[in-house]
C-alpha positions, 0 to 999 in steps of 0.5 A, a space after each residue: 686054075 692055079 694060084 700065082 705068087 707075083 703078078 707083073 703087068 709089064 707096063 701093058 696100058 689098062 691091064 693093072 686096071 681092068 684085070 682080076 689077078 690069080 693070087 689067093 683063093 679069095 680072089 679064084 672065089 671073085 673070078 669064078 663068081 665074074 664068070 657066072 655073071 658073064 655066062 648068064 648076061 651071055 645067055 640073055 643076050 645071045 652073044 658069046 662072053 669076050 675073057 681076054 687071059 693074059 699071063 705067063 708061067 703055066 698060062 702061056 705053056 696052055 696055049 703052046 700046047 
């Protein structure tokens, strides 16, 4: 993960809403621990976690490569 200095939802309903921005460690911190959380609900349920990412700068480039 890398840390972002400005986040832009580009008018994108819901997404200001229901997203976790990257912007400082704490907030690494709270995605890294809504992870775990998703991973084990995954495992008591069999079924496979849904994360959309949205974002751009190195995130985009990921998903080019």
């Amino acid at each position: 993960m890398s840390l972002g200095s400005h986040v832009t939802y580009f008018e994108i309903e819901g997404l200001e809403e229901n997203s976790m921005p990257l912007t400082r460690f704490e907030a690494a911190k709270s995605i890294r621990t809504r992870s775990h959380e998703l991973f084990e609900a995954a495992l008591e349920t069999g079924k496979s976690p849904e994360v959309p990412i949205c974002g751009g700068g190195f995130s985009f480039m990921l998903e080019k490569m």
